[in-house]
FILUMLUM-449308 format. One line per field, with one value per atom (N, C-alpha, C): x, y, z; residue in one letter; residue number from 1. Coordinates in nm, 3 decimals, decimal comma. Layout:
BEGIN
x = c(X:...) $
y = c(Y:...) $
z = c(Z:...) $
aa = c(A:...) $
i = c(NUM:...) $
END
This chain:
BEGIN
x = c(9,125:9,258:9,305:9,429:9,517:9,520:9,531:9,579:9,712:9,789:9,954:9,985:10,129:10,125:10,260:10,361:10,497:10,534:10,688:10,723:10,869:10,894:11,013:11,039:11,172:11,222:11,241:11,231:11,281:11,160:11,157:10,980:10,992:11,100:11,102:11,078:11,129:11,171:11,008:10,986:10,847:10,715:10,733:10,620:10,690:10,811:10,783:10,756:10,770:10,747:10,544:10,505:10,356:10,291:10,335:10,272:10,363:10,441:10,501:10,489:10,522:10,483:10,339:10,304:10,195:10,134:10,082:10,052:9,907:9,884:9,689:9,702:9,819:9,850:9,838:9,871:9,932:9,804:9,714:9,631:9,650:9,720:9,718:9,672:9,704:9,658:9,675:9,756:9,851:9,755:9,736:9,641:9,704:9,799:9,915:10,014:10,117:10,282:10,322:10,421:10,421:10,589:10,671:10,789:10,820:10,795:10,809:10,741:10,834:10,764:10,641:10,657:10,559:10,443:10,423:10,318:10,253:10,308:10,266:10,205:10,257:10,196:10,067:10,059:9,947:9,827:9,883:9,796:9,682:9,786:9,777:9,664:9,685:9,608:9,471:9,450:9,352:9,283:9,313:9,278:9,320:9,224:9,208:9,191:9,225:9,254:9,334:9,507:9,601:9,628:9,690:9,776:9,933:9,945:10,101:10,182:10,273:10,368:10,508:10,485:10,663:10,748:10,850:10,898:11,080:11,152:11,250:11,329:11,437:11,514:11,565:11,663:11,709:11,622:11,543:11,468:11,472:11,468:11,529:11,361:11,391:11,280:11,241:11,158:11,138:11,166:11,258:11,331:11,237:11,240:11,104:11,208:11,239:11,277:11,180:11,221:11,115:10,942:10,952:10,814:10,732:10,825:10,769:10,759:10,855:10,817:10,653:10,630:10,506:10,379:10,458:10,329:10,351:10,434:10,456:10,307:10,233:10,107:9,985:10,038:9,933:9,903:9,810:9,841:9,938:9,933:10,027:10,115:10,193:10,299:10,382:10,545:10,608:10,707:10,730:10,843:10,937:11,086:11,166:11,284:11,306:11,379:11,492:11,592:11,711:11,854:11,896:12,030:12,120:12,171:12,205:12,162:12,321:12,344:12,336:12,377:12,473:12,346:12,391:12,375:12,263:12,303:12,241:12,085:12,089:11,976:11,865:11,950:11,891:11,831:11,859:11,849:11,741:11,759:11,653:11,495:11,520:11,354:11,320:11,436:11,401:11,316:11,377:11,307:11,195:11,153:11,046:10,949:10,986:10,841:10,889:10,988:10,958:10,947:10,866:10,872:10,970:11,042:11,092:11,185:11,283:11,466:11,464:11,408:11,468:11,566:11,671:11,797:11,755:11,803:11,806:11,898:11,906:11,757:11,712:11,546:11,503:11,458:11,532:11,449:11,336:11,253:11,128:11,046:11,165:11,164:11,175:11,219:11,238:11,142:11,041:10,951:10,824:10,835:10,691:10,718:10,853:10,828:10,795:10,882:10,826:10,663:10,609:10,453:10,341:10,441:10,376:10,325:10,421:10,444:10,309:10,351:10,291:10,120:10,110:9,966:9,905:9,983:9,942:9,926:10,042:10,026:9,873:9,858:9,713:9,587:9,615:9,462:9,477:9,599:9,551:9,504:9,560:9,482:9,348:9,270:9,196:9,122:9,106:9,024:8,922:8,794:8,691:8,743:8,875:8,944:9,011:9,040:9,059:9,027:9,122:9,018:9,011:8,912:8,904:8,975:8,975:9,092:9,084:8,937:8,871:8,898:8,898:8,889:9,016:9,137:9,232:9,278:9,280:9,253:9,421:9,488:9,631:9,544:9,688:9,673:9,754:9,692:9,826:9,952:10,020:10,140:10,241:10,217:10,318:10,311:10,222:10,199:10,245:10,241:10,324:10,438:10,484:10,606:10,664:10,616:10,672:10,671:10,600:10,553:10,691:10,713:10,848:10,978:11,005:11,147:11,131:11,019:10,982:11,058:10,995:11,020:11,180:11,257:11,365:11,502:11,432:11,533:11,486:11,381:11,405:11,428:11,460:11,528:11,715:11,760:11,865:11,919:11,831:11,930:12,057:12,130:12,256:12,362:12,300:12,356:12,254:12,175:12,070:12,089:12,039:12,071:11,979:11,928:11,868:11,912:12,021:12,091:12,020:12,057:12,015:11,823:11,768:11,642:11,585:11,647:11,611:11,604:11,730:11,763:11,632:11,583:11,467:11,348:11,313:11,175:11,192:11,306:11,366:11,338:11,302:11,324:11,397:11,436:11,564:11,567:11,680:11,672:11,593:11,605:11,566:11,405:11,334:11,181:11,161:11,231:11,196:11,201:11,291:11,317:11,185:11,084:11,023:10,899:10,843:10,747:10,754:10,859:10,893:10,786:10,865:10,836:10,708:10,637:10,457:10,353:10,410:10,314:10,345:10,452:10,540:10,490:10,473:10,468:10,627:10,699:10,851:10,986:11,065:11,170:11,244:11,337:11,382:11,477:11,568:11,667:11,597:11,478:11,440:11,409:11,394:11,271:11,390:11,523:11,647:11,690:11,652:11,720:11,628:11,490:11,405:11,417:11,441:11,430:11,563:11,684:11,826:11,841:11,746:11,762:11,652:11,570:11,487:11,538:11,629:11,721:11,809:11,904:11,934:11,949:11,792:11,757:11,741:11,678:11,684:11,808:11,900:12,042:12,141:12,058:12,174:12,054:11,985:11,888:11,984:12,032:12,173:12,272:12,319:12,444:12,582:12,550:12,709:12,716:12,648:12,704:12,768:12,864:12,981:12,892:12,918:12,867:12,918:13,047:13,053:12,990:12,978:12,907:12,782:12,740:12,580:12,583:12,716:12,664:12,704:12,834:12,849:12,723:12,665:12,498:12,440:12,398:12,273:12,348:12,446:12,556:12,604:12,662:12,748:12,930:12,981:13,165:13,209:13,152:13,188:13,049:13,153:13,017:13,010:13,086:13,046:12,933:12,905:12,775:12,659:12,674:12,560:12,512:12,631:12,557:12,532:12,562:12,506:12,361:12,351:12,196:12,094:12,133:12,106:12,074:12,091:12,080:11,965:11,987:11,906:11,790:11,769:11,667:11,599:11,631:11,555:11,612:11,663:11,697:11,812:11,856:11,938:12,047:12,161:12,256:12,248:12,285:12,293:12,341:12,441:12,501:12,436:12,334:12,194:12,100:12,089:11,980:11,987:12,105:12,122:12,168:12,194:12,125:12,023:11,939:11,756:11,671:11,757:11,719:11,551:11,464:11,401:11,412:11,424:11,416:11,300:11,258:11,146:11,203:11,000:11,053:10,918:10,897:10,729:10,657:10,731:10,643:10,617:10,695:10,698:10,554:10,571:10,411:10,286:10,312:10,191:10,139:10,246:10,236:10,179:10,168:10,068:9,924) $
y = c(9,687:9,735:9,837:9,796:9,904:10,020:10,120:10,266:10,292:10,328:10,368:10,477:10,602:10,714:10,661:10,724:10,721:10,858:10,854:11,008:11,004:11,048:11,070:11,212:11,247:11,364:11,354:11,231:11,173:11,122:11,182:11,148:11,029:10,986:10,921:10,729:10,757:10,667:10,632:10,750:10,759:10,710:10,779:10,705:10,571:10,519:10,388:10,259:10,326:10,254:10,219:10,316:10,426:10,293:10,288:10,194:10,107:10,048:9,944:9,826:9,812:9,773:9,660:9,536:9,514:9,505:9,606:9,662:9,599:9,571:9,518:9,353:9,290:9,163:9,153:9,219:9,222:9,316:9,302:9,413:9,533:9,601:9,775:9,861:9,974:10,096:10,204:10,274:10,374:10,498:10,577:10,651:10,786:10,811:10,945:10,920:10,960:10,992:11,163:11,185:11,310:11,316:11,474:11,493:11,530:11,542:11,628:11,587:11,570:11,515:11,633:11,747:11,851:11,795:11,766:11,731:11,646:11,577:11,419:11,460:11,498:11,538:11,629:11,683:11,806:11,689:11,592:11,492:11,391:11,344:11,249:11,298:11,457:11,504:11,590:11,548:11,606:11,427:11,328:11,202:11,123:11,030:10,971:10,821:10,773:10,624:10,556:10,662:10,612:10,492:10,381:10,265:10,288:10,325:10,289:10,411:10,448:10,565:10,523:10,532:10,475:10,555:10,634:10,719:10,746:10,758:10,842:10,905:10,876:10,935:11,069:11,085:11,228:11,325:11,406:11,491:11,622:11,710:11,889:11,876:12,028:12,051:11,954:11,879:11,755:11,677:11,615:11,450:11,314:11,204:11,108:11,103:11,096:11,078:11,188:11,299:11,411:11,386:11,367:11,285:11,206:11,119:10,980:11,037:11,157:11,154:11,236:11,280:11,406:11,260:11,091:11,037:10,959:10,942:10,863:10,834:10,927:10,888:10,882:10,834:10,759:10,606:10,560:10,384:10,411:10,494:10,466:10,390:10,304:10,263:10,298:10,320:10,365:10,275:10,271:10,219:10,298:10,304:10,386:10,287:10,407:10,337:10,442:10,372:10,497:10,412:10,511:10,450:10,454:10,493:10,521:10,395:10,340:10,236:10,265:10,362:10,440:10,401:10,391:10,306:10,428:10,537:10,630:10,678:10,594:10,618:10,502:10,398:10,227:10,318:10,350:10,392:10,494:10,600:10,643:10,627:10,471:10,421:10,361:10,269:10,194:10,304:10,406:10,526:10,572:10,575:10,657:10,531:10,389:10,294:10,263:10,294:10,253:10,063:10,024:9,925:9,828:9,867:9,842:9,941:9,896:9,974:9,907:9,938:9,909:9,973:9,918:9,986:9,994:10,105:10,151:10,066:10,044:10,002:9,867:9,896:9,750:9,653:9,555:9,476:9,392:9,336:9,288:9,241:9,101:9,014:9,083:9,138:9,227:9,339:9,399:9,461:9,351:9,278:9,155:9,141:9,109:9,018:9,141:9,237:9,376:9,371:9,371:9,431:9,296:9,198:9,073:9,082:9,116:9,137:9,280:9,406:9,491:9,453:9,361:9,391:9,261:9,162:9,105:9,180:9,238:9,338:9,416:9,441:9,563:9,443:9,310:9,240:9,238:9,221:9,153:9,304:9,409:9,549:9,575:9,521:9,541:9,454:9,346:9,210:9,206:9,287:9,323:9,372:9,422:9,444:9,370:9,254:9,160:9,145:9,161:9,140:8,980:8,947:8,792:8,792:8,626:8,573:8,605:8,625:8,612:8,769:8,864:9,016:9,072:8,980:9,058:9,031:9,128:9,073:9,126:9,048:9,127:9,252:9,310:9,480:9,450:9,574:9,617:9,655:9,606:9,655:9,614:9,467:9,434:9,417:9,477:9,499:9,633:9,733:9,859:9,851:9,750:9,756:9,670:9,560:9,528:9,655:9,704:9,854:9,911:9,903:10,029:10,000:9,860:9,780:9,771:9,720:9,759:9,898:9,973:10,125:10,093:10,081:10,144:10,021:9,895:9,807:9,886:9,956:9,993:10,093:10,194:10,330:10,306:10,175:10,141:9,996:9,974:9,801:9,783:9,896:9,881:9,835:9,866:9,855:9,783:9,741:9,748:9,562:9,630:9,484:9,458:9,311:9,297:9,377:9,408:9,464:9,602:9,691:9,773:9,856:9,721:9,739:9,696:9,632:9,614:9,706:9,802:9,935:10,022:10,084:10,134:10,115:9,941:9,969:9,897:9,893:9,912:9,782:9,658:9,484:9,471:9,327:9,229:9,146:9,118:9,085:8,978:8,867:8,738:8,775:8,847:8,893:8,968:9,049:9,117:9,033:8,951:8,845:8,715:8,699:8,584:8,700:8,801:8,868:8,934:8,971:8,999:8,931:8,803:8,703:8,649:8,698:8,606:8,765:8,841:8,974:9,017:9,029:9,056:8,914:8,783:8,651:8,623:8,683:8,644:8,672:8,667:8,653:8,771:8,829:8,980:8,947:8,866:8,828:8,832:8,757:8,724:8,846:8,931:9,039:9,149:9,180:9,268:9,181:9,054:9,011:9,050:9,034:9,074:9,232:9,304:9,438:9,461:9,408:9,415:9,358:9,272:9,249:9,282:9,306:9,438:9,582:9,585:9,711:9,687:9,594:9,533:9,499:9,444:9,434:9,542:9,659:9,800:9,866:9,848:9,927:9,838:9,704:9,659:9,637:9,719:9,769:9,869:9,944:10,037:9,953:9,931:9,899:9,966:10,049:10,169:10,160:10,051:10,053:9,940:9,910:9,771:9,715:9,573:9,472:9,490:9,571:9,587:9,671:9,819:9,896:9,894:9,771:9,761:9,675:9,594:9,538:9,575:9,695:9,787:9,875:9,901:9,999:9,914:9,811:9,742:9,634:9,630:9,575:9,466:9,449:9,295:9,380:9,364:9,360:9,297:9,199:9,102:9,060:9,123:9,094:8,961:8,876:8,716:8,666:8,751:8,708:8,762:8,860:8,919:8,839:8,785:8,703:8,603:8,554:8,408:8,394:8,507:8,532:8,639:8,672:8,709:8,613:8,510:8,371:8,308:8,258:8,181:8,235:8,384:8,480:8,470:8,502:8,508:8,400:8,303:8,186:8,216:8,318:8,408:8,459:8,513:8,600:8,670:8,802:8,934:8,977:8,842:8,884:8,844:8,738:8,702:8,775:8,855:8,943:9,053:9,108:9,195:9,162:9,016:8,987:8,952:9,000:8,953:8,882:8,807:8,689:8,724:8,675:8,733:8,635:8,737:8,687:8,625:8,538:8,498:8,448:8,523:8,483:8,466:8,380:8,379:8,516:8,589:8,695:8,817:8,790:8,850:8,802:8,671:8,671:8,675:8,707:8,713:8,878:8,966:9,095:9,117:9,008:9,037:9,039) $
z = c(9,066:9,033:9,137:9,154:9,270:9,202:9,217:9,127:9,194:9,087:9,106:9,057:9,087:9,001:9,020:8,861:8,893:8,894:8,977:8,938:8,878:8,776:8,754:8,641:8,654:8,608:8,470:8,433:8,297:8,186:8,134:8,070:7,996:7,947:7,840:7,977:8,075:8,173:8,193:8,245:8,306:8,212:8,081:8,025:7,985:7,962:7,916:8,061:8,168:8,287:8,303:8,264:8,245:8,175:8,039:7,874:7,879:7,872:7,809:7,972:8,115:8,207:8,228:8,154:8,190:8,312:8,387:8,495:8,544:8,387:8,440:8,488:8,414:8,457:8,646:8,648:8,822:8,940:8,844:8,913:8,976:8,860:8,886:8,793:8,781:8,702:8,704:8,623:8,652:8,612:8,724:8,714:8,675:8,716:8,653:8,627:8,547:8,550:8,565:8,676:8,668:8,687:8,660:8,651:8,763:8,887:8,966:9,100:9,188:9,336:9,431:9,356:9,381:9,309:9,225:9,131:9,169:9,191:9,221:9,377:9,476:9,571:9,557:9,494:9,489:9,441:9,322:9,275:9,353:9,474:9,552:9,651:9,695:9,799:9,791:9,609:9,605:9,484:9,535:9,478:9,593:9,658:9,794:9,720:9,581:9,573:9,476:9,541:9,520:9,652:9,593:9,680:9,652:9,578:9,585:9,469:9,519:9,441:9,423:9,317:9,229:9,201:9,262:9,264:9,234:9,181:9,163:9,233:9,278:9,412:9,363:9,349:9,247:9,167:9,224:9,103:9,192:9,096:9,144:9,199:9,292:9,371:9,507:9,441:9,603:9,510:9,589:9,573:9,640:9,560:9,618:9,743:9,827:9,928:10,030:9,954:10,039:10,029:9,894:9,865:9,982:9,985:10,067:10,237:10,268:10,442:10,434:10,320:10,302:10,304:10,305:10,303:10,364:10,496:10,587:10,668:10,695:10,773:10,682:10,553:10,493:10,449:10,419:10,406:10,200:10,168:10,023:10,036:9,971:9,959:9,860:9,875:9,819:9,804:9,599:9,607:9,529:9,575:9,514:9,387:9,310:9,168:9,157:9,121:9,080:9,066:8,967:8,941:9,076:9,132:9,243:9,378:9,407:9,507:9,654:9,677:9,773:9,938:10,022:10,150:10,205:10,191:10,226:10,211:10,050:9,995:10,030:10,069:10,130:10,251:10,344:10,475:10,475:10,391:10,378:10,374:10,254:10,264:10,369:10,427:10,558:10,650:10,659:10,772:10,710:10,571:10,560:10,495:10,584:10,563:10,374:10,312:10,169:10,174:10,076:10,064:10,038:9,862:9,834:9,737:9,690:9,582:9,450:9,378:9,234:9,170:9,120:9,089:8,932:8,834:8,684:8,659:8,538:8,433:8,499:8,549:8,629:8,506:8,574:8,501:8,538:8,458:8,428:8,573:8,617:8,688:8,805:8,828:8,949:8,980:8,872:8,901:8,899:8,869:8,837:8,998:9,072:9,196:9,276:9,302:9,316:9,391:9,290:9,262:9,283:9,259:9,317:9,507:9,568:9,734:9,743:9,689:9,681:9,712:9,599:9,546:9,668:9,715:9,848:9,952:9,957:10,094:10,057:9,993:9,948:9,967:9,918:9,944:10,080:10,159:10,296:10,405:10,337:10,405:10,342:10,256:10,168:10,160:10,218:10,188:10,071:10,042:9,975:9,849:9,822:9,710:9,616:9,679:9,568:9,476:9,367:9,227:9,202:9,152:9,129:9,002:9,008:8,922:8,775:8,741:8,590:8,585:8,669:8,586:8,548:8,591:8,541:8,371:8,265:8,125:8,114:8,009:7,906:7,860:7,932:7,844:7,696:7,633:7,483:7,562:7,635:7,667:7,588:7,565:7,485:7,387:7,286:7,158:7,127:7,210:7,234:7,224:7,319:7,343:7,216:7,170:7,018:6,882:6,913:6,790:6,826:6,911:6,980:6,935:6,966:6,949:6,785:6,665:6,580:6,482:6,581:6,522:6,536:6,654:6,693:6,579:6,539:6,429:6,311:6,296:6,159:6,103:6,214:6,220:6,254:6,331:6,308:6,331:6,198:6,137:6,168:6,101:6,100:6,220:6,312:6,468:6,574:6,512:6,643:6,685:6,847:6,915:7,009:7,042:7,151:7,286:7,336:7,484:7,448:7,334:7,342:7,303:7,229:7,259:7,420:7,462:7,587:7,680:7,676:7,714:7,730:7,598:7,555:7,624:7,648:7,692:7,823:7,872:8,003:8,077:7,965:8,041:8,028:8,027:8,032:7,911:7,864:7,715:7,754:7,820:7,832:7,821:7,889:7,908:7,759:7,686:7,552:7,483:7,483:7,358:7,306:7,468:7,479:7,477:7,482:7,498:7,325:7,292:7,151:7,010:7,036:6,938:6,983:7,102:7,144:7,071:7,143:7,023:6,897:6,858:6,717:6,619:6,667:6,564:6,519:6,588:6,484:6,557:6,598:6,691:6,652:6,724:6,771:6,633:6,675:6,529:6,381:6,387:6,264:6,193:6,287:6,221:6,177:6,260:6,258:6,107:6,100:5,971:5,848:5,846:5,776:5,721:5,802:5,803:5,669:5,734:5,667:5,528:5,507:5,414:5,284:5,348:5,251:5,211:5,303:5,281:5,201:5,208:5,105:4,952:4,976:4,851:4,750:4,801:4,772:4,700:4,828:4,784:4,674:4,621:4,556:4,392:4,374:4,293:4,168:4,287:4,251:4,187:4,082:4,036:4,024:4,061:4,117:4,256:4,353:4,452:4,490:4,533:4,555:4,671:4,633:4,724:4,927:4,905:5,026:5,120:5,013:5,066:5,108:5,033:5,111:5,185:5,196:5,318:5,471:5,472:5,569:5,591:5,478:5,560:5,605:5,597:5,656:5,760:5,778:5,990:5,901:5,844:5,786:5,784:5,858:5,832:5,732:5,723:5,610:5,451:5,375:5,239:5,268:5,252:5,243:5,316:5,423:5,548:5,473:5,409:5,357:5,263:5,171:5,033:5,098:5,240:5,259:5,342:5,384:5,458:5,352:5,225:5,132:5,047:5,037:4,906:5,058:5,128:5,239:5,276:5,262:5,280:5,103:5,018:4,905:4,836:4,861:4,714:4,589:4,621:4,509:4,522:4,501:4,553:4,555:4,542:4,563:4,372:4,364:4,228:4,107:4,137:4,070:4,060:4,151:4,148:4,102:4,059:4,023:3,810:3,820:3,612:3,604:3,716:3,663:3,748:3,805:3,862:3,980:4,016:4,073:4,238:4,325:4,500:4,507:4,609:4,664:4,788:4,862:5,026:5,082:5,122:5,173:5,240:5,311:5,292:5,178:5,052:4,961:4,913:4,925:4,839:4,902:5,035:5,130:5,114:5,084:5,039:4,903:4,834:4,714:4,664) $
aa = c(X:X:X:X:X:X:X:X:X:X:X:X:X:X:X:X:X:X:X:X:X:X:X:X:X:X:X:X:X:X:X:X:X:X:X:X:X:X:X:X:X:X:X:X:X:X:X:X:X:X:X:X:X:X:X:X:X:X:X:X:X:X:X:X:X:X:X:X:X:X:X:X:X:X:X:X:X:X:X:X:X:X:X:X:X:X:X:X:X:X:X:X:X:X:X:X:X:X:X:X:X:X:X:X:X:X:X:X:X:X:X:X:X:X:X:X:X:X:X:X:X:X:X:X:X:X:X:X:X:X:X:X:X:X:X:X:X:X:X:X:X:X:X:X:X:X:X:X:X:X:X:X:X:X:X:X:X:X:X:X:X:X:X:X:X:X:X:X:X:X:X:X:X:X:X:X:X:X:X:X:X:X:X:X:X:X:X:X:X:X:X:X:X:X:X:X:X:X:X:X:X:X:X:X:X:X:X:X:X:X:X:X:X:X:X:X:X:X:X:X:X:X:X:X:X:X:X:X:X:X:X:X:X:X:X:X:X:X:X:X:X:X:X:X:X:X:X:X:X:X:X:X:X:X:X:X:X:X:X:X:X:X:X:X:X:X:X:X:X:X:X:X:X:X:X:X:X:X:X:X:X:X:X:X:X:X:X:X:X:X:X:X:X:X:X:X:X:X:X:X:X:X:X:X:X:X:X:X:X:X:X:X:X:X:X:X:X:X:X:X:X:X:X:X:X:X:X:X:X:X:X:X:X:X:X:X:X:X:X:X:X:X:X:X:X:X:X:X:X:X:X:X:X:X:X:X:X:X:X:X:X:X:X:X:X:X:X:X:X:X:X:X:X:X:X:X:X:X:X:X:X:X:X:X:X:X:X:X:X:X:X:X:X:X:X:X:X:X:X:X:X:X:X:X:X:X:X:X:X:X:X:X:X:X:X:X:X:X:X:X:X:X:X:X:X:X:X:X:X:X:X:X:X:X:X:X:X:X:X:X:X:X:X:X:X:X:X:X:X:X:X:X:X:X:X:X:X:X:X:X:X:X:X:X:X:X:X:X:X:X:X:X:X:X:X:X:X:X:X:X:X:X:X:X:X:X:X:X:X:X:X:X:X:X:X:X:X:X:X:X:X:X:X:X:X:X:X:X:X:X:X:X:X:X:X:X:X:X:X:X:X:X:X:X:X:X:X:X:X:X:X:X:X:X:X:X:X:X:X:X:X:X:X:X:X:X:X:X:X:X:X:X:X:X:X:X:X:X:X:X:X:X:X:X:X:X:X:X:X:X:X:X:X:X:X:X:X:X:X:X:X:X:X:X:X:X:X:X:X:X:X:X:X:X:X:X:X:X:X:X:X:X:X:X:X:X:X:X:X:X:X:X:X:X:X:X:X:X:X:X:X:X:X:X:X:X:X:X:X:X:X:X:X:X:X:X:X:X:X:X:X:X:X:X:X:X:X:X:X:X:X:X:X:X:X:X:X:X:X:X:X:X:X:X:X:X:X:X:X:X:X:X:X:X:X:X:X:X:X:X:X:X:X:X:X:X:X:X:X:X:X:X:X:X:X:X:X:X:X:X:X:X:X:X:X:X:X:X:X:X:X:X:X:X:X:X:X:X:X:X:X:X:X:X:X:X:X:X:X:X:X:X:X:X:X:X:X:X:X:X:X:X:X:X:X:X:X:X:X:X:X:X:X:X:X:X:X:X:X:X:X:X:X:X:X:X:X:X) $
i = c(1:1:1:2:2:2:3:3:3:4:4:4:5:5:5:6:6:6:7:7:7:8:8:8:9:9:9:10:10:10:11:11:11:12:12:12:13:13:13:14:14:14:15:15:15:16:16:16:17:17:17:18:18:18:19:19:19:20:20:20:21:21:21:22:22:22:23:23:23:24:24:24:25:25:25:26:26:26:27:27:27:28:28:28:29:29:29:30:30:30:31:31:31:32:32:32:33:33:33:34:34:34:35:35:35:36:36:36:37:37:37:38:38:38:39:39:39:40:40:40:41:41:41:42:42:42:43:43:43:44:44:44:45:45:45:46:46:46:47:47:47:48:48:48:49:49:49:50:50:50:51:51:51:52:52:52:53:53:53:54:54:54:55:55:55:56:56:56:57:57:57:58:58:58:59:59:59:60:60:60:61:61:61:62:62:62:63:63:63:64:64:64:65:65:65:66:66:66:67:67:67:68:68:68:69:69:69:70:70:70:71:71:71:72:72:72:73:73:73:74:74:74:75:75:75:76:76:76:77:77:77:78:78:78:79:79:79:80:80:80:81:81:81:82:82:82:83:83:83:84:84:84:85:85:85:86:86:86:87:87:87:88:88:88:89:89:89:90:90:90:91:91:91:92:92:92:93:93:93:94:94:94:95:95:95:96:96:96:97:97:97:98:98:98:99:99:99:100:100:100:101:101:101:102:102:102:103:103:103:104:104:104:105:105:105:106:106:106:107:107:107:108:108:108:109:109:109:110:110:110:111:111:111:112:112:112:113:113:113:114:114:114:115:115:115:116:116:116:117:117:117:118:118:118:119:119:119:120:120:120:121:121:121:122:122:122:123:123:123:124:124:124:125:125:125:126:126:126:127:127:127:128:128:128:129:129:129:130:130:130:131:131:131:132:132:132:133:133:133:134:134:134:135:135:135:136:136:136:137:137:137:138:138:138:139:139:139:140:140:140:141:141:141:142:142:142:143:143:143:144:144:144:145:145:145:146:146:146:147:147:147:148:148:148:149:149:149:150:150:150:151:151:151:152:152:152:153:153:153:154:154:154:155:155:155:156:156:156:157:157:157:158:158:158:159:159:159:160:160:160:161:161:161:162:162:162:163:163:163:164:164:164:165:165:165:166:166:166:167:167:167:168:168:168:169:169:169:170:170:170:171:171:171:172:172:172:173:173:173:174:174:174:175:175:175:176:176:176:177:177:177:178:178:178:179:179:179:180:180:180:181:181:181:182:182:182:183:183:183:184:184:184:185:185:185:186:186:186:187:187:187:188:188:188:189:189:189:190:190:190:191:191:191:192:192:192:193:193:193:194:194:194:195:195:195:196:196:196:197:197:197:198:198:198:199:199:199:200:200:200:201:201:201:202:202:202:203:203:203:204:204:204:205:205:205:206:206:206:207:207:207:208:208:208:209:209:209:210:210:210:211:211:211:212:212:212:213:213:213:214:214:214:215:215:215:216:216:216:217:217:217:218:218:218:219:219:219:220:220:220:221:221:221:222:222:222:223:223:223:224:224:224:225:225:225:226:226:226:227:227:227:228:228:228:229:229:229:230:230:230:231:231:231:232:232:232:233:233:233:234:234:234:235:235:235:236:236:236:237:237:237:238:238:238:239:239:239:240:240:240:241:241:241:242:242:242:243:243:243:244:244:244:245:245:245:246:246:246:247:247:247:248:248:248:249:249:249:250:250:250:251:251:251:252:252:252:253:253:253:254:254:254:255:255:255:256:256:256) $
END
């Protein structure tokens, strides 16, 4: 495994780049995350088997730009990430040997091809380093990263969307959506529907609350959508269920 450190100012960026990234797929290993291009330097020069530094253009103090000339006469490789287009900042890496520019929020495909080139460039300076084909194993990355998108539909059903879980753990819907449903067992939709309608079921438990109102808390504009993915989800209506009637849903009885 290559060893990698990232740096960014943004923790939340940084560790989900850190854990959620399957990094072991690609033969790496993120040996630090730090806030601060000071840090990360002090890191680097007192640890002799870093390959490659992922770095952050914009950060107070030393900027990875300053970063990267402090490692121009080393074999590290540097690649830089940042919201920020601007020609200036292109030019920059060209002069200080950066590899490669990932623009915010990267997506998936673009860090897989990324790190694909990277981790060639490193066997062909490295020959004896190759990892063979059999040692590279799936990390929990994306069982993490399903726990996460998880957490974040069921803290907000009401609104929540693939674009913006994607946001979060900083892929591409197309890559969350198909990585989603292979560690999760169940598709990004299915599960935002699952969630909603257990909520649902709950708030209409309540008989002083109007059919609309529950279905404005849990993302329906329209009650009619609710009673119709409400009857298709449990067998029942909403207005059945509330004279007795009892729901059933295959994972209701897998929970028993």
């Amino acid at each position: 495994m290559y060893r990698i450190i990232i740096v960014d100012d943004e923790p939340k960026i940084g560790e989900g780049l850190a854990n959620l990234f399957p990094w072991g797929n690609l033969g790496f290993e993120v040996a630090g995350f730090f806030t601060s291009g000071k840090e990360a330097l002090e890191y680097i020069n007192s640890h002799d088997d870093i390959s490659v530094v992922m770095t952050d253009i914009q950060m107070p103090g030393m900027t990875g730009i300053e970063l990267s000339r402090n490692l121009i006469n080393t074999d590290i490789i540097v690649i830089f990430f940042s919201a920020y287009q601007e020609f200036e900042y292109a030019r920059s890496a060209i002069i200080n040997h950066v590899v490669d520019y990932l623009i915010k929020p990267m997506k998936y495909e673009a860090m897989e091809a990324c790190f694909e080139r990277v981790r060639h460039l490193l066997d062909n300076r490295n020959p004896a380093k190759q990892p063979a084909s059999d040692v590279i194993r799936p990390s929990s990355a994306h069982e993490d990263m399903a726990e996460t998108v998880k957490e974040y539909i069921r803290e907000n059903y009401r609104t929540a969307s693939l674009e913006d879980a994607a946001l979060l753990v900083h892929f591409s819907t197309a890559y969350l959506s198909s990585t989603f449903k292979a560690a999760a067992g169940i598709s990004f939709s299915d599960y935002l529907l699952k969630i909603r309608m257990e909520k649902a079921l709950e708030l209409l438990a309540d008989d002083k609350r109007k059919l609309y109102d529950v279905a404005d808390a849990v993302g329906y504009m329209n009650p009619k959508n609710l009673s119709r993915n409400f009857k298709d989800y449990y067998k029942i209506t909403p207005q059945e269920y509330r004279m007795g009637k009892k729901p059933f849903h295959p994972d209701m009885q897998a929970d028993r």
